[in-house]
N, C-alpha and C positions, 0 to 999 in steps of 0.2 A: 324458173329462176330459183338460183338455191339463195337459202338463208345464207346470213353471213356467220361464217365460223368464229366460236370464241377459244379464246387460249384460258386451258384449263389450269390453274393455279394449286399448288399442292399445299392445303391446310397450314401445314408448319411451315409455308414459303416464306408467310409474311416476319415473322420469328428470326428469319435469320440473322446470326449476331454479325454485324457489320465488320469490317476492315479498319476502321474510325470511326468515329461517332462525335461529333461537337453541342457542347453544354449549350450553345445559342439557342433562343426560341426563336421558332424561324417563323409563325408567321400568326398574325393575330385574327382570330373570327369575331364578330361580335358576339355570336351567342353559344359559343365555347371556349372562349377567350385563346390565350396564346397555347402553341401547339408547339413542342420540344420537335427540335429540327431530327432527333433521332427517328420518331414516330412518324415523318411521314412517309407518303409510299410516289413513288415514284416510275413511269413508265420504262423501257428500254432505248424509249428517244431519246431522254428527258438526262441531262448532270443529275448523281447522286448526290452532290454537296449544296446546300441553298446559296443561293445569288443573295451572297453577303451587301452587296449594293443595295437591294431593295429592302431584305428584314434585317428586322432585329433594331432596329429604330423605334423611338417612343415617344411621343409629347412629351418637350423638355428638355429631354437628354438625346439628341439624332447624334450626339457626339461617341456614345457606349452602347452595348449589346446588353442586353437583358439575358441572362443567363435563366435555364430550368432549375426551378427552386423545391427542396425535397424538407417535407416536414418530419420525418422521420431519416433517422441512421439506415442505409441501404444495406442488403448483407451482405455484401463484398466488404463494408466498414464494419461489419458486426464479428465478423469473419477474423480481420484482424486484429481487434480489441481482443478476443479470445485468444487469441497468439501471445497479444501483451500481456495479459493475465499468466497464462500457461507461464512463460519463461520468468516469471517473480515465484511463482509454487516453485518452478526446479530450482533457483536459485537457495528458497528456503529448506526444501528438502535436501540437496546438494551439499549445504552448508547452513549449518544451524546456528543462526545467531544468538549467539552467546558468549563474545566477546567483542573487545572492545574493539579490535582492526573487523574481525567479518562484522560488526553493525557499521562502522565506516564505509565498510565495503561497499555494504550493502545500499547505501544512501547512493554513494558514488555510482552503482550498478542503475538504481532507479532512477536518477538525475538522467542519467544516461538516456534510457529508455521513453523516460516519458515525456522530452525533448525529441525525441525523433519521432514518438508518437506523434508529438503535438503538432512539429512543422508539416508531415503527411496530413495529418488530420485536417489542418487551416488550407490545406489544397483540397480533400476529399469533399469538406464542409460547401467550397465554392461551384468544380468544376465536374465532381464527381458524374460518370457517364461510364457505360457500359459499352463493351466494344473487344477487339480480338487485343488489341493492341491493349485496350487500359488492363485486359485480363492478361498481359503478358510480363504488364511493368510490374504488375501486383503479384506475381508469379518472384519477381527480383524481391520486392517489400518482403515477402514471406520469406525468403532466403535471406534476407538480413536477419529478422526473429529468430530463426533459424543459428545466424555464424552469434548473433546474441549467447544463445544455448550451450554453444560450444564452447564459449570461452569463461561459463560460470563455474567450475570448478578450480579452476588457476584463476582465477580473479581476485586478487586480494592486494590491496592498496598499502599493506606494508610490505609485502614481497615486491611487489611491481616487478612478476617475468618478463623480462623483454619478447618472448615471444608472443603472450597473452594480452601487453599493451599492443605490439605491431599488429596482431590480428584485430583487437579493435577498432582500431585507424582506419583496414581496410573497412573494415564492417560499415564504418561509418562514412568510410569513400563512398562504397558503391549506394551507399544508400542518398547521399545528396544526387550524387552523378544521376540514380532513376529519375529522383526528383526533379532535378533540371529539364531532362525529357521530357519529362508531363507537362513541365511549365511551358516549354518549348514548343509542345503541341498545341497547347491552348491559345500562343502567340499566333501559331500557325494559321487557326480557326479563323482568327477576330483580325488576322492583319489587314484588312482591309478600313477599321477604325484606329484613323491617325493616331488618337489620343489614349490607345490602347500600347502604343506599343513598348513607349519608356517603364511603364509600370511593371510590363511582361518580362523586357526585358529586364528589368533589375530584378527579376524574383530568378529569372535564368541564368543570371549570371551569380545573382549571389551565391544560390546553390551550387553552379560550378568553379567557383572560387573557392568554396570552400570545400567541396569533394579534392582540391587539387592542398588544398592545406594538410588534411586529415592525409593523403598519399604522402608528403612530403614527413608528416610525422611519424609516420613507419615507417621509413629510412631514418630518422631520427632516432626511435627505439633500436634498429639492430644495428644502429653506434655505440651501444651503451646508454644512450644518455634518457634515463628514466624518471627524471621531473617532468618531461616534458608533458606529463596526464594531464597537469592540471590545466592544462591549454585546450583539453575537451570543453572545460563548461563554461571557460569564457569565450571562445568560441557557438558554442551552443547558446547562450545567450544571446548573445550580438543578433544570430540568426533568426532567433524568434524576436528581437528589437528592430531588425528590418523590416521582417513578413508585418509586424506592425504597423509598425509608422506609415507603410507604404499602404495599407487599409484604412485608413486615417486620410493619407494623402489622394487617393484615385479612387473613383465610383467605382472599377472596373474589379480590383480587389476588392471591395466593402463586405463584412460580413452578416449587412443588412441582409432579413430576411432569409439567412443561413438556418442551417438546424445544428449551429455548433452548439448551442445548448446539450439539444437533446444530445450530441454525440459524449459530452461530458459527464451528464447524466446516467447515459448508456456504462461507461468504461465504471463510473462508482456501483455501479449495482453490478456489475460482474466483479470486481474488486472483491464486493462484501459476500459476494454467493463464491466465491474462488477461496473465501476464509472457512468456510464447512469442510474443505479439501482439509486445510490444515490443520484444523481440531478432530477430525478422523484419523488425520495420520498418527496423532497424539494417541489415541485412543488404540491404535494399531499395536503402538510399543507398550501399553500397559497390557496388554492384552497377549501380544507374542513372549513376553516374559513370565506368563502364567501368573500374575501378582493377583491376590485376592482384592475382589469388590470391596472396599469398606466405604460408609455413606457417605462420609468425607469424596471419597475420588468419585462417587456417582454425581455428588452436589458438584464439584469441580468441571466435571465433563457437562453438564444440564447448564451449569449458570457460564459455561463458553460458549456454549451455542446460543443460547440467549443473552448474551452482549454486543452479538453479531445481530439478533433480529430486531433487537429495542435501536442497535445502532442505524440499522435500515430504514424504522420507520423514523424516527424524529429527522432523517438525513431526508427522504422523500416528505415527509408532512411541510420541511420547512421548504422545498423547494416545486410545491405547487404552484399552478398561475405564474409561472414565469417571464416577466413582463419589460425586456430589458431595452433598453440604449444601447447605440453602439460604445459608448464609454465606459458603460454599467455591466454589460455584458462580455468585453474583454479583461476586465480587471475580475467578474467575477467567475468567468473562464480559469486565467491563470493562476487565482489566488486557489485551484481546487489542486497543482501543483507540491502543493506544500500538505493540504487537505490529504488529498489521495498520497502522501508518504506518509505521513503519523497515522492514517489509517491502516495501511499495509504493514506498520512495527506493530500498531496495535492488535493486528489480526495473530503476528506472529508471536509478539509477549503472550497473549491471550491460548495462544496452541501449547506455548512452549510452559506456558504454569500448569494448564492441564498436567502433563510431562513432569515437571519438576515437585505437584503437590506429590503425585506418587512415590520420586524418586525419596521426597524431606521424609514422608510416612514411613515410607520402608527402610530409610537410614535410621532415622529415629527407633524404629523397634528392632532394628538388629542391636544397635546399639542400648537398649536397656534390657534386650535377653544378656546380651553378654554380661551386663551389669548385673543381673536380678541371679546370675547363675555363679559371678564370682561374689558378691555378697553373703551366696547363702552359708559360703563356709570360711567365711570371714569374721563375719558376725557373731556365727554358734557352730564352730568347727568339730564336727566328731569326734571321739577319742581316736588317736593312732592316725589321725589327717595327715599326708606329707604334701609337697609341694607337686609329686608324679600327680595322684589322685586329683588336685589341684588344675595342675597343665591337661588332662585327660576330660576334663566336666568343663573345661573354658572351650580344648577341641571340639568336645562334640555340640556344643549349644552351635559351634561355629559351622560344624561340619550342616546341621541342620539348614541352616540360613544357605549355603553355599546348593544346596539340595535346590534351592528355586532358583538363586541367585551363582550362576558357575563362576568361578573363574578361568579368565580372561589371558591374563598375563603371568608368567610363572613368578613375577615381584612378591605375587600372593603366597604363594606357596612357602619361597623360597625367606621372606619377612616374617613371616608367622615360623616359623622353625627355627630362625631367628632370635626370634619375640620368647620361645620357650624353652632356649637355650641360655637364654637370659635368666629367665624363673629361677632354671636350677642351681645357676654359678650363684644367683644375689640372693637366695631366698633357701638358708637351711630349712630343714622339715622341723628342728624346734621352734622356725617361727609360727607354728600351729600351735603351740600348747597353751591353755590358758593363762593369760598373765604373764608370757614369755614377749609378747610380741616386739619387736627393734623399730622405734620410731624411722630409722636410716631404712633397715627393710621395704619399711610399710608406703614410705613414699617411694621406695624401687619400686617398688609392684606398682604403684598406683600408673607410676610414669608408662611400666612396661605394659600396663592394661592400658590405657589410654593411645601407644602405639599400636596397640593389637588393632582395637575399635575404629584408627585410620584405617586402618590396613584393608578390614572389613569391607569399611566405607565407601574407599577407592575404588573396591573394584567391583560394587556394586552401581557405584557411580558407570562403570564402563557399559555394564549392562542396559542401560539406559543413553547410550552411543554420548554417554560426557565423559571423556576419555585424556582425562588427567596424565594420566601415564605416557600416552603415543604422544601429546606437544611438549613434556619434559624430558624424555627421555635423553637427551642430548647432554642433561645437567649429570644423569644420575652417578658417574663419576664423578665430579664434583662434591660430592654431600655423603656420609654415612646412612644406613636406612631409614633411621628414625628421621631424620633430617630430610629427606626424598620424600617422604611419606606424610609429613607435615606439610610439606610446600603442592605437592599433587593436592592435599583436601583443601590447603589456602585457596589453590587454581580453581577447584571446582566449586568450591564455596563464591569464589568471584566473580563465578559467570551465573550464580544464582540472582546474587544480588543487582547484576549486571539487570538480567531479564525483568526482576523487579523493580527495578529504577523506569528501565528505558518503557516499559507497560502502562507504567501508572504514568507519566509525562503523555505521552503518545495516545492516550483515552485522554488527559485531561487538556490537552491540545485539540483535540479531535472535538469536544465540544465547541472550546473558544471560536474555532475557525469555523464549527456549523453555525454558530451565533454570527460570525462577520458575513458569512455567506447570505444568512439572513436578512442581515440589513442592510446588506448592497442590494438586494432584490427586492424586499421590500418597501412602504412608504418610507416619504424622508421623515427622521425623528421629530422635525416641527407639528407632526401629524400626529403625536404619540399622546397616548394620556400619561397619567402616573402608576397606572397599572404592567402599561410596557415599561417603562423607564423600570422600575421595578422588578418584574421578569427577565428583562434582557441585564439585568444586575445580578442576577441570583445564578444563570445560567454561568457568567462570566464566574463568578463565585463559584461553582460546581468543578468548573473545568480546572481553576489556579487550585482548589482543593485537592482534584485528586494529581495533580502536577505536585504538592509540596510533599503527599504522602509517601514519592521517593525518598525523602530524607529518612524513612527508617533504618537506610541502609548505609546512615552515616555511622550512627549508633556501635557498643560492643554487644556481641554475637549474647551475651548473658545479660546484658541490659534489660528490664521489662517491656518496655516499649518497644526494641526490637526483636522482639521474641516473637510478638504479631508476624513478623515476616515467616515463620514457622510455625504459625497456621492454618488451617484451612480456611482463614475468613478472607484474606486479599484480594483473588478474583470473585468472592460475591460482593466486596463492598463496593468496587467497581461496578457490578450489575446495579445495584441499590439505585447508588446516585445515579448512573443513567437511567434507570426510569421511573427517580424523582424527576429529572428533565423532564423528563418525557410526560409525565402523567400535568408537571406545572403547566405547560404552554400547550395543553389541552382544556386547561383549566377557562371556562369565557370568565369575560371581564365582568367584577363585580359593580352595582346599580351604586349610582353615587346618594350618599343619605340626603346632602342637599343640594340642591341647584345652583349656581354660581351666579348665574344672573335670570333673568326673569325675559323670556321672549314677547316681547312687544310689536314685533310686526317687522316689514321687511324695510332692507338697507334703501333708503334715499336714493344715491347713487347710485346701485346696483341695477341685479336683476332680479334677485331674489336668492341668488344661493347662496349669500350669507345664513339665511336664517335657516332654508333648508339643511346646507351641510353640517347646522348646530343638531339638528334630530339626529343627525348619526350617518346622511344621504352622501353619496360623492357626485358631481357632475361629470357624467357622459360625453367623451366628445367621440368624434371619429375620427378614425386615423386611414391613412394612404390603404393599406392591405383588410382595413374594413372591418377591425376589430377596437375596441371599444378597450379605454383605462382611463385613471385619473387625471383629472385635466392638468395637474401638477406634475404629474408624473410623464404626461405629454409635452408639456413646454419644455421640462429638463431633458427628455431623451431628443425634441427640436435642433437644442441648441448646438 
């Protein structure tokens, strides 16, 4: 009698990725507990999907399915966080904020973004599963980050292209319409629990209600009619105030025991490692222009990398032991919305001063060569000086400077030839001779040197891709040289102070909002001594500090107070204060000198941890999932 034959199994059989895959735990052991319906193995007799009838039922709840719960962000969600990142670098490299419609834009592009992040994300956080099919939809999600991409360089909210509004319409079609699918699937799973199905359904409908809105909007755009943007973020609202409420309303949604934390977490720590992208690129253009090292632009570049790391740690220190409620934890979910955009300006103010300390240094000393070179024979003019001699020693200090710095635009050329045809008509060569000089003269020349030194300026400014010239050119008809040439350095001067404004608000925002993040996660303030109330005073103080030090740029450009803006100290005073932060709320709390009251023994009533929680102790309770916080902090996330 022969043995009985076995069917020989190929190692990577059990691997294979599925056709479907359902988030349900399909069946409980006692001494391995619940087993994700993906994981199990199944014979060739045997249905591959579990007999929703029997599992997935719980003490308590035989109404809902217990979904596989992940404490960590998966890489298929890690995956596409790096996608969100990526497409905020192109948009900054694409377009460099520094003015006042691209930093609108800009807002408008991220709202954008991190809205459709968030609604994927509040599906990925619940139902997330592997499978041919989830890797197919997430194949479409990538291709939306994707049609994202393509529409950042026509993106700009004072132009409003109608082609580049209609392609985002679609963008944002196709991306509900996936969405709905996934929901749809996950109806499909669970539809065998009645009280599953209104909540499914409303998350599948809402998404394809409004994949069918965003369609009908891009036929809207290629009517003309280009208000209709602003109908993206009230829409995009609503959407993430349904997915809401509707987790709030239904077990089946709840974001209990999600790891939406950690995915929020995840997205700010690529955010802030995606900011080293953008202070290299700064670094890139000082560097492609041949500009010399001076200590100034080395301290520049060192203390932007380090606003990025001090920003890291006080963002993760504050957000250790993360202990939330579902009420605690959705508000302090969304409130990192706002967080993770003043982060994102501040990454890019912070790249872009690198950038701009170089540009102030090197406009600065062009401009006092040409001074130091027309003074020298102003002052104590040679005998037999004429105004050629003159026009020839202002050329070459300039020809020098132009030797690093080329020009760009023939405005330069053709202004300066200008500029010293001017010299000769306003300025005889007896205004050389000592004690001859024409007060009328002496303010011509001043004028026409002061045009020059624009001139310079402009098109050193181009060098440095702030390009004055290309967005007015349309004027230059309009206005004599001198007049173009004034209004180019106003422009370029505006997107300076622009950067400096919008930096210092956007760091000093970016504290405030770490501080709220704080104390939504942390104990309630009833718990606090006066050493927090304190701390969390000085932090708020920190933040509204460097938020009012935009106001240098209300100031006149020769003012002394806004001179500062024309230092090298702005991006390190911004380092400073952040890690005064920083080094404060590391600081332990200091021993009180006296004792308030005198411990006498334990509460009557009680149990004793009155007197206990006086030593400094918390009370331990246990919770449902086996982990252990404040009993206060237990009843509040209860309720």
């Amino acid at each position: 009698m022969s043995a009985p034959t076995r069917r020989l199994t190929h190692p990577d059989e059990a691997d294979r990725l599925p056709l479907f895959c359902s988030p349900v735990v399909a069946e409980k052991s006692p001494s391995t507990g619940p087993t994700p319906a993906s994981t199990l193995q199944h014979s060739p007799e045997q249905p591959t999907d579990p007999n929703l009838t029997d599992l997935g039922f719980r003490d308590g709840f035989q109404s809902y399915p217990e979904f596989e719960k992940h404490t960590e962000a998966t890489n298929i969600e890690v995956f596409y966080d790096l996608f969100f990142a990526a497409n905020l670098s192109v948009f900054g490299d694409a377009q460099d904020i520094n003015d006042q419609y691209k930093l609108l834009s800009f807002i408008a592009y991220f709202s954008l973004m991190w809205f459709n992040w968030a609604l994927l994300g509040m599906y990925d956080v619940r139902f997330v599963t592997d499978s041919i099919f989830e890797r197919t939809i997430r194949a479409v999600h990538f291709g939306v980050m994707v049609g994202f991409a393509v529409i950042v360089p026509n993106f700009n909210v004072n132009e409003q292209k109608p082609d580049t509004l209609k392609t985002m319409s679609l963008v944002l079609m196709v991306s509900r319409l996936a969405l709905s699918i996934q929901y749809a699937s996950i109806w499909w799973h669970i539809r065998k629990f009645k009280n599953t199905r209104l909540p499914l359904g409303l998350m599948v409908g809402t998404n394809l209600v409004g994949g069918v809105v965003y369609l009908g909007m891009a036929f809207g755009f290629s009517g003309g009619n280009r208000a209709m943007y602003a109908t993206w973020f009230v829409l995009m609202v609503l959407e993430a105030a349904v997915a809401v409420g509707a987790s709030y309303m239904w077990r089946v949604l709840s974001f209990a025991g999600t790891h939406l934390s950690n995915r929020v977490l995840l997205l700010t720590f690529i955010f802030i490692g995606e900011g080293v992208v953008s202070v290299c690129l700064a670094v890139v253009r000082i560097v492609g222009n041949n500009s010399p090292w001076t200590p100034a632009t080395i301290g520049n570049v060192t203390v932007g990398i380090a606003n990025l790391y001090i920003l890291y740690m006080i963002y993760f220190d504050w957000s250790r032991n993360l202990s939330l409620g579902k009420y605690r934890l959705l508000i302090w979910s969304f409130l990192h919305f706002p967080f993770h955009l003043v982060v994102r300006m501040f990454i890019e103010g912070s790249s872009q001063f690198v950038n701009w300390w170089k540009v102030v240094e090197t406009v600065a000393t062009a401009a006092v060569d040409i001074g130091v070179s027309a003074n020298q024979l102003l002052s104590d003019p040679p005998a037999n000086t004429t105004t050629e001699a003159f026009i020839q020693q202002i050329n070459s200090t300039i020809s020098g400077i132009f030797e690093t710095y080329k020009p760009i635009y023939s405005y330069t050329d053709e202004h300066l030839n200008f500029a010293f045809e001017g010299l000769r008509e306003e300025i005889p060569d007896s205004f050389w001779v000592r004690g001859q000089k024409d007060s009328a003269a002496f303010d011509m020349l001043l004028q026409i040197l002061r045009f020059v030194a624009n001139t310079v300026q402009n098109s050193i400014f181009v060098n440095f891709k702030i390009d004055g010239y290309g967005a007015l050119v349309e004027k230059y008809g309009e206005m004599n040289q001198i007049q173009f040439e004034n209004t180019v350095s106003n422009y370029n001067w505006g997107k300076f102070r622009l950067v400096f404004s919008y930096a210092h608000i956007a760091a000093g925002l970016s504290v405030i909002l770490m501080s709220t993040l704080f104390i939504i996660k942390g104990p309630a303030p009833r718990h606090w001594t006066m050493f927090n109330f304190a701390r969390k005073a000085i932090n708020y103080a920190a933040g509204i500090a460097l938020c009012l030090m935009s106001l240098h740029t209300r100031g006149d450009k020769l003012d002394p107070l806004t001179n500062y803006m024309f230092k090298p100290w702005p991006l390190p005073t911004i380092t400073l204060i952040l890690f005064f932060v920083l080094v404060l709320n590391h600081l332990p709390s200091p021993p009180p000198i006296f004792f308030r009251r005198r411990l006498t023994g334990l509460n009557k009533t009680g149990d004793g941890w009155n007197a206990v929680s006086s030593m400094g102790f918390r009370k331990q309770v246990k919770v449902e999932n086996g982990d252990s916080s404040d009993a206060n902090r237990s009843r509040e996330d209860s309720k």
